[in-house]
C-alpha positions as CSV (number, residue, x, y, z in Angstrom):
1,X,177.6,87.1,130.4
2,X,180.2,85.5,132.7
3,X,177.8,84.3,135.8
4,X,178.8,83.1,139.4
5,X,176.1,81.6,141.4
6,X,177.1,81.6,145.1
7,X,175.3,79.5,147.9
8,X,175.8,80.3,151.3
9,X,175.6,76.9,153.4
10,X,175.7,75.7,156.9
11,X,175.3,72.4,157.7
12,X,173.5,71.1,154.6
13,X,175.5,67.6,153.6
14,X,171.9,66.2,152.9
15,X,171.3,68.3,150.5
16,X,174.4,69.6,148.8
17,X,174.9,67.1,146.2
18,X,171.3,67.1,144.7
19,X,171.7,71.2,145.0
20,X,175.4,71.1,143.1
21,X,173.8,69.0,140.1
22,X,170.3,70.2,139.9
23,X,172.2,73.9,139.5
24,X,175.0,72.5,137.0
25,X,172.0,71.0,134.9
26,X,170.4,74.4,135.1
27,X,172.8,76.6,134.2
28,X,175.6,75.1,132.8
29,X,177.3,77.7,131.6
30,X,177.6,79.2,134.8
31,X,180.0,78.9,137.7
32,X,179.4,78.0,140.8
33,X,180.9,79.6,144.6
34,X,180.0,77.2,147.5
35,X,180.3,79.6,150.5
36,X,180.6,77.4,153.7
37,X,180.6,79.0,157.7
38,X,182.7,75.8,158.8
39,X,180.0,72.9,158.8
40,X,180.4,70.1,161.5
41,X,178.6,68.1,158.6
42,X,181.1,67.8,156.1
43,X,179.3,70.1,153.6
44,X,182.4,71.5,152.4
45,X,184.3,68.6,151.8
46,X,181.3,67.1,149.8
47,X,181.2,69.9,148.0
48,X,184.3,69.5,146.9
49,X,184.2,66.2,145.8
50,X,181.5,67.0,143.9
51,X,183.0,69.7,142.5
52,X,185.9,67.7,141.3
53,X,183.1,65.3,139.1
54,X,181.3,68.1,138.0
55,X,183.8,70.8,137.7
56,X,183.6,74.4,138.2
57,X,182.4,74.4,141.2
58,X,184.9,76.1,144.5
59,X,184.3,76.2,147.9
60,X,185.3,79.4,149.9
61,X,185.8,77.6,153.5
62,X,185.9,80.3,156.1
63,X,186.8,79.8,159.8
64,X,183.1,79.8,162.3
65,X,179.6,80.5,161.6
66,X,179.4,84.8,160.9
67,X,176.1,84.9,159.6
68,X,174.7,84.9,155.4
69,X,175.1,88.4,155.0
70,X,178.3,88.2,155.3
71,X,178.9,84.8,153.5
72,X,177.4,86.0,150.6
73,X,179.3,89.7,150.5
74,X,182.4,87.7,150.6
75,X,180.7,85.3,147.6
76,X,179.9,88.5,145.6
77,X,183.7,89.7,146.3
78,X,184.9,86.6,144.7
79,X,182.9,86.8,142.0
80,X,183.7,90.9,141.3
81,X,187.3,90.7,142.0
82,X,187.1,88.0,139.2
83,X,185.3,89.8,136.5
84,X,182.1,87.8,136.3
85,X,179.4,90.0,135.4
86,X,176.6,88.8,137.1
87,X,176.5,87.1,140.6
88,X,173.7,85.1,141.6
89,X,172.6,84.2,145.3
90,X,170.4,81.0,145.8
91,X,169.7,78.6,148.9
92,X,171.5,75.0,148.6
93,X,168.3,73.6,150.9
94,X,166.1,73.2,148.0
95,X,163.8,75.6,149.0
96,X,165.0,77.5,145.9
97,X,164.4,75.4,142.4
98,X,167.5,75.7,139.9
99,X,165.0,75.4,137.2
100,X,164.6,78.8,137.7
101,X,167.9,80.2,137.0
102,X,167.8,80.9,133.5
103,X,165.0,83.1,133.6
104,X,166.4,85.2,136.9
105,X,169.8,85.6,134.0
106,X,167.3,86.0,131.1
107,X,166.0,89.0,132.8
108,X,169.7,90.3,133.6
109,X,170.3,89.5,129.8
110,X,167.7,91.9,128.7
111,X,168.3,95.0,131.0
112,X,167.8,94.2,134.4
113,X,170.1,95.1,137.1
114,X,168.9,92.8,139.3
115,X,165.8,90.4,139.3
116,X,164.4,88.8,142.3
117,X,162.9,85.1,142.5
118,X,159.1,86.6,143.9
119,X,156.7,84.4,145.8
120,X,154.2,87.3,146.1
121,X,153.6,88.4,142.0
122,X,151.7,86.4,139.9
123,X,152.6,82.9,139.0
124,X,154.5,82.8,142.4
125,X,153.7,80.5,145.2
126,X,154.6,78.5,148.6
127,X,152.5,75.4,148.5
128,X,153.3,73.9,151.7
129,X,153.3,77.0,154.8
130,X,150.4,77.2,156.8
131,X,148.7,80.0,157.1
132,X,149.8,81.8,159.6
133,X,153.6,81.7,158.1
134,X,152.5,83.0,155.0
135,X,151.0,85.8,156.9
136,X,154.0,87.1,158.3
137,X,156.0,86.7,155.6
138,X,153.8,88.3,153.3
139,X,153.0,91.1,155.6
140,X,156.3,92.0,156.6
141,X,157.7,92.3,153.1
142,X,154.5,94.7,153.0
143,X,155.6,96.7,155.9
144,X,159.0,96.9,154.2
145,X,157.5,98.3,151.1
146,X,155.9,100.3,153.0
147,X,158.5,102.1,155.1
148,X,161.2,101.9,152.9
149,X,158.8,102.8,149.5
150,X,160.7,99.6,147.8
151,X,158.7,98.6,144.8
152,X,159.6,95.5,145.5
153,X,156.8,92.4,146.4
154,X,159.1,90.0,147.7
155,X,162.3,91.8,149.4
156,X,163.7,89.0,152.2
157,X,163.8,86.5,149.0
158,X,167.3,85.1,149.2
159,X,166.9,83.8,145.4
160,X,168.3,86.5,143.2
161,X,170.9,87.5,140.5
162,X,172.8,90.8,140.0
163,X,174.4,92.8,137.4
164,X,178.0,93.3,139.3
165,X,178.4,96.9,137.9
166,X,175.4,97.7,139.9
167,X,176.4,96.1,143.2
168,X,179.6,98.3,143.1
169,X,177.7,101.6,142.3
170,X,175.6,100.5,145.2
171,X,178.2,99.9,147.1
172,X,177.2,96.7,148.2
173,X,180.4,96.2,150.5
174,X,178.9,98.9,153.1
175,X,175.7,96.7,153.8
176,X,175.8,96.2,157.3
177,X,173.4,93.1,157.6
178,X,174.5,89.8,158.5
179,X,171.4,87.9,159.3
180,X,168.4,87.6,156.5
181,X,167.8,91.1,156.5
182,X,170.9,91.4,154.5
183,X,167.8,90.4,151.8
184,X,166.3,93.6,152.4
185,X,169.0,95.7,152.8
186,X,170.4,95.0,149.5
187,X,167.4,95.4,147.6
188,X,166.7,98.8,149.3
189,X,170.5,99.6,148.2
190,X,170.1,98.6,144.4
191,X,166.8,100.6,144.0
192,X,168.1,104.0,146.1
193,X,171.2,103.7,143.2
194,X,168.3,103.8,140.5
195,X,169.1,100.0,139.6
196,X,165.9,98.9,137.4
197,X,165.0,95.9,139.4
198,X,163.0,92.7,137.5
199,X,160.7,90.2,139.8
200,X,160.4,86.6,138.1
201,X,157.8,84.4,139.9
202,X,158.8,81.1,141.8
203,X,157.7,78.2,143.9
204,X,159.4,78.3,147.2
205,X,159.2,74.8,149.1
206,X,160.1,74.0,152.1
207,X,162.9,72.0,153.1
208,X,162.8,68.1,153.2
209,X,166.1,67.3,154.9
210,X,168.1,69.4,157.8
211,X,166.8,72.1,159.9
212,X,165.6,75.7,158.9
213,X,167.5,78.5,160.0
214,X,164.6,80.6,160.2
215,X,163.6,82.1,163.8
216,X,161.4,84.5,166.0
217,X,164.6,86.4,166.5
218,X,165.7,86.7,162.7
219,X,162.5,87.9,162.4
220,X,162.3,90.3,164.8
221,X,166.0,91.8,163.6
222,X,164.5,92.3,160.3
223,X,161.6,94.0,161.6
224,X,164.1,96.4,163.7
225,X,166.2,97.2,160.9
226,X,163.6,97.9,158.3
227,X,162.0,100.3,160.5
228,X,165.4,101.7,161.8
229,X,166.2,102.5,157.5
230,X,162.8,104.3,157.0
231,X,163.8,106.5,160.2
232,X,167.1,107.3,158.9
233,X,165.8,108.0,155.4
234,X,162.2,109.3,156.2
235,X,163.0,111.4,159.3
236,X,166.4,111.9,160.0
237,X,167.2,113.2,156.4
238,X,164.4,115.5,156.1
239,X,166.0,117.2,159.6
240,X,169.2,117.5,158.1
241,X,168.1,119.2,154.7
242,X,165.4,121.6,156.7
């Protein structure tokens, strides 16, 4: 299988040269899609100049910071319109280990459509959150199962690689997301289109340099959309088939 492994960034120069080889030593095979929202940093241009050591490795610069749903449609895009057959999405802060990569594709390579890096099955963990962080994140991929019946543990994981015949049937282009719940909404999309969906445990750590992303209001517009989906599909639908 021909595999593309995009990274949405944003202001990550501290950590995109450790990301670029840690990922090349981990899947070498692969090719890799460096997805930058303009950084002030420099990220792109490292990335580059990495890329030139390393080789096959691109950056897709685009113009101001849109959001990572829609850096990482336009990173799929690329990868579809140039036949690879699986796309992988993966965080270039570290948070996400590399090591892990050739089981998310080992699980493509026997059947799966899509497999998800899980913090929440067995063998998965987050060593360094406090509690109370762990509690929202665990329950509100809970409420998302619940609502949207995803049988899915850990569905706002942005460590995951996709079959790209089942992102078109999905129509992934149509997701409308472009904060994190993008995460979600994909997921949901795959699974609704009868994709057969693998979850492979890993260790999600915590950034060590740069700034998380991560805030009360992403939060709160994942929360809003999930429950806005199960409307539409629990409620709204039943009216119009009655």
């Amino acid at each position: 299988m021909r595999a593309l492994v995009v990274t949405p960034t944003y202001q990550e120069a501290e950590n995109i040269a450790e990301f670029l080889e840690r990922t090349r030593a981990a899947a070498p095979d692969a090719d890799i899609l460096v997805v930058d929202d303009n950084s002030p940093d420099g990220t792109a241009d490292l990335a580059d100049e990495i890329g030139s050591r390393l080789g096959h490795i691109e950056v897709l610069r685009r113009p101001r910071k849109i959001g990572i749903g829609d850096a990482v449609r336009d990173g799929f895009t690329r990868g579809i319109e140039r036949g690879y057959d699986v796309v992988v999405q993966i965080d270039a802060d570290l948070s996400h280990d590399p090591a892990a990569l050739p089981q998310l594709l080992g699980e493509i390579d026997r059947g799966a459509d899509a497999s998800i890096g899980s913090r929440y099955v067995p063998g998965g963990s987050i060593p360094h959150w406090p509690w109370y962080r762990r509690a929202v994140s665990k329950w509100g991929n809970r409420y998302a199962t619940l609502v949207l019946g995803i049988p899915i543990r850990d569905a706002t994981s942005g460590y995951r690689a996709f079959r790209a015949d089942i992102l078109k049937t999905a129509d992934y282009t149509s997701t409308r997301s472009k904060g994190y719940g993008f995460q979600i909404e994909l997921c949901y999309r795959v699974w609704q289109h009868g994709g057969r969906i693998a979850q492979v445990p890993i260790t999600f750590t915590d950034r060590v340099r740069g700034h998380s992303k991560m805030s009360l209001g992403v939060g709160a517009e994942e929360l809003g959309l999930v429950s806005w989906w199960g409307f539409q599909d629990r409620v709204l639908k039943k009216r119009w088939h009655r």
